[in-house]
C-alpha positions as CSV (number, residue, x, y, z in Angstrom):
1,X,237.0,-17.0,6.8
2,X,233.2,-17.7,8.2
3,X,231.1,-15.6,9.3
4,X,230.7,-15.9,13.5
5,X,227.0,-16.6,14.2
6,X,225.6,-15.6,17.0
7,X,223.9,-18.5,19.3
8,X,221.0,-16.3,18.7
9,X,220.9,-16.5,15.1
10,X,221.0,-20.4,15.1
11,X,217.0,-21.5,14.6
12,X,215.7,-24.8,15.1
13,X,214.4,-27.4,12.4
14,X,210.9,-27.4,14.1
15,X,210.5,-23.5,14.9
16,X,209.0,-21.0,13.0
17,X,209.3,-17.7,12.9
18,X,207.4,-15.7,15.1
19,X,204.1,-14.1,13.0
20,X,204.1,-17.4,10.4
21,X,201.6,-20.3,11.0
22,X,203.2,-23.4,10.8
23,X,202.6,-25.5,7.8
24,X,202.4,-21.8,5.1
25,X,204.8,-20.9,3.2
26,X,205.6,-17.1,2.5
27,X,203.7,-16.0,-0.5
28,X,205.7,-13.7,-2.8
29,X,204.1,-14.0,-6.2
30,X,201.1,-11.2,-5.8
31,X,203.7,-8.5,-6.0
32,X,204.3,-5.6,-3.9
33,X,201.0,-4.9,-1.1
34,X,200.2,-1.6,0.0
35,X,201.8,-0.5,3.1
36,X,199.6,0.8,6.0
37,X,197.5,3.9,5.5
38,X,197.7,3.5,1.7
39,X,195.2,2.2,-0.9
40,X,196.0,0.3,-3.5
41,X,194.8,1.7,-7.0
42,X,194.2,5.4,-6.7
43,X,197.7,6.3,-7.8
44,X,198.1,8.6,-5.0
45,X,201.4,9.6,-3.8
46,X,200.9,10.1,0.0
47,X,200.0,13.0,2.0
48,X,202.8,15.9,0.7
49,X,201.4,19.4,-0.9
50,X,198.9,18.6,-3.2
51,X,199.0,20.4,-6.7
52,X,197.1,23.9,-6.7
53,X,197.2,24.8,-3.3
54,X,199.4,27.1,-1.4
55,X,200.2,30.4,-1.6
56,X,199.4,32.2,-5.1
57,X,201.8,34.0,-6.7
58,X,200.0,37.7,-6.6
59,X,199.8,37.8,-2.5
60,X,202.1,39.0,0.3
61,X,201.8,37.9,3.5
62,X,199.9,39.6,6.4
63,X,201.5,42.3,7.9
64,X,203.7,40.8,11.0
65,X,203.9,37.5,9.8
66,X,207.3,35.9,9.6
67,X,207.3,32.6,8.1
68,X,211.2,32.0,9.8
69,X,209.0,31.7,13.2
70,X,206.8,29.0,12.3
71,X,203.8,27.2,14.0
72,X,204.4,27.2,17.8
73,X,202.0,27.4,21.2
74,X,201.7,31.6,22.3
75,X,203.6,32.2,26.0
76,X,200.9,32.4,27.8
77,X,201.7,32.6,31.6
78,X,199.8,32.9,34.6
79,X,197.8,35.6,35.6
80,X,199.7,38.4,38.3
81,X,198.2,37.9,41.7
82,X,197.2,34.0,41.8
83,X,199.6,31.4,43.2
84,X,199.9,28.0,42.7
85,X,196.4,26.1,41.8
86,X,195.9,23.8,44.8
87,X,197.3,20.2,45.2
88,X,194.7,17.2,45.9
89,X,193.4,17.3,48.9
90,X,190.5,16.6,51.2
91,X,186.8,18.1,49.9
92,X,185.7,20.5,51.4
93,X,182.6,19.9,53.7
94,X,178.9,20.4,53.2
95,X,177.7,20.8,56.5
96,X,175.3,18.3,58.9
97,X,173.2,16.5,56.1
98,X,169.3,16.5,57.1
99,X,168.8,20.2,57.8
100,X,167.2,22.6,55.5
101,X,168.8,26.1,55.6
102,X,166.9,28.7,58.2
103,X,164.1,31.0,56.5
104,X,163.1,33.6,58.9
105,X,159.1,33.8,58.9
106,X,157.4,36.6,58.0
107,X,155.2,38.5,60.7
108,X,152.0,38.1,60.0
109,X,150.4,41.2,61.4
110,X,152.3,42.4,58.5
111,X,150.8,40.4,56.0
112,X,147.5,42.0,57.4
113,X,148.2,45.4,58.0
114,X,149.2,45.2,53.7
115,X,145.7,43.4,53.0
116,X,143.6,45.2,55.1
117,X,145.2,48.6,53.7
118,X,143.1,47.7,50.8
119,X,139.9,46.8,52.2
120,X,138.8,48.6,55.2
121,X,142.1,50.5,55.9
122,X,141.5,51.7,59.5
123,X,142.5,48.1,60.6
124,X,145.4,48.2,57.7
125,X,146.8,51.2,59.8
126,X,146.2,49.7,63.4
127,X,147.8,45.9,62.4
128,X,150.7,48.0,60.5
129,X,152.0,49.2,63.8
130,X,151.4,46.5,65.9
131,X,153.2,44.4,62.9
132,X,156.0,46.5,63.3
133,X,156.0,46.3,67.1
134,X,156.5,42.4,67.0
135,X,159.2,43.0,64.5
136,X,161.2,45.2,66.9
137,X,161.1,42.4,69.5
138,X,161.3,39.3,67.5
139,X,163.1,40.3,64.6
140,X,160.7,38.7,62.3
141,X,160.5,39.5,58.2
142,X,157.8,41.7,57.1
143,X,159.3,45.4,57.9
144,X,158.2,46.8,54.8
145,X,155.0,45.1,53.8
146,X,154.0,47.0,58.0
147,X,155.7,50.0,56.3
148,X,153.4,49.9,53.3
149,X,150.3,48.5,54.9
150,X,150.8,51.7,57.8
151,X,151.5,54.5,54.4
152,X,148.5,52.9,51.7
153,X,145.8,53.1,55.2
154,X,147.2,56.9,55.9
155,X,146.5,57.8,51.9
156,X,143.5,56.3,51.7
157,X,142.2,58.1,54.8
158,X,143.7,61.7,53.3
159,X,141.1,60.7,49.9
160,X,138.5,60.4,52.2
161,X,139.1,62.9,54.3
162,X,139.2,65.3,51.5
163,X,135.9,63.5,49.8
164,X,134.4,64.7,52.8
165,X,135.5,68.3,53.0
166,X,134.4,68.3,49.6
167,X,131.0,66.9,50.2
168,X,130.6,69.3,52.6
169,X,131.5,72.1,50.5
170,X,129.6,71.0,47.8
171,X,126.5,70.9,50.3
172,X,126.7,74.4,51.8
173,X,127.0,75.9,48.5
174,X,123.9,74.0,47.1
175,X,121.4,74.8,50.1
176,X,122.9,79.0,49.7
177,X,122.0,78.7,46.3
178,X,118.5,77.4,46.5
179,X,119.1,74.3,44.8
């Protein structure tokens, strides 16, 4: 009996096969070539356990560890109290483009009342409350720096009240002394 070919099977006399250049033979005389991802040569024999390593003879393994379970991914779940992350969606806006965001000014009779504290501190005392007047009503910045320029002028009028008493005192005794 013959074999049924299929109509698939049947080839003919002008095609090759699919891969082959027409006109070249198949070559089979070089021997065997090395398949894909080996080289030819080294007398290597593929990626298995190489000789030496692995677990030594003299050690146990770590406490807890059961070889039976093998390599696998740890359960980690989702944290309590978050739901689902969010699908895609829309962005969220950013607001009118073109407009810097609002910085409330600073009074500047509070600027003053801190500066002048330092230099001639009657008019440190005098701008701090007016400063902190126009902060009442306009509810500019500057509060504190009022608040400081208004304490620094009141301690530096205590020294110099006190230079004076001293000054004084220092006087008196010097004329009842004869000096």
């Amino acid at each position: 009996m013959t074999d049924p070919q299929s109509p698939y099977d049947k080839k003919d006399p002008g095609q090759q096969d699919y891969g082959q250049q027409p006109g070249y033979e198949q070559q089979q005389d070089y021997g065997q070539q090395p398949g894909y991802g080996q080289q030819p040569g080294y007398g290597q024999s593929g990626y298995g356990q190489q000789p030496g390593y692995g677990q030594s003879e003299g050690y146990a393994p770590p406490p807890g560890y059961d070889p039976s379970q093998g390599y696998g991914q740890p359960g980690y779940s989702q944290p309590p109290g978050y739901g689902q992350p969010p699908g895609y969606g829309q962005p969220p806006g950013y607001g009118q483009p073109g407009y810097p965001p609002v910085v409330q000014k600073t009074n500047t009779m509070a600027i003053l009342a801190l500066v002048f504290a330092f230099v001639f501190f009657p008019l440190g005392i005098v701008f701090g409350f007016v400063g902190r007047g126009q902060i009442a009503r306009t509810g500019e910045d500057g509060r504190g720096l009022a608040t400081a320029g208004i304490i620094i002028g009141f301690v530096q009028l205590a020294l110099l009240i006190l230079v004076i008493v001293f000054a004084v005192i220092a006087a008196s005794y010097a004329s009842s002394a004869g000096y």
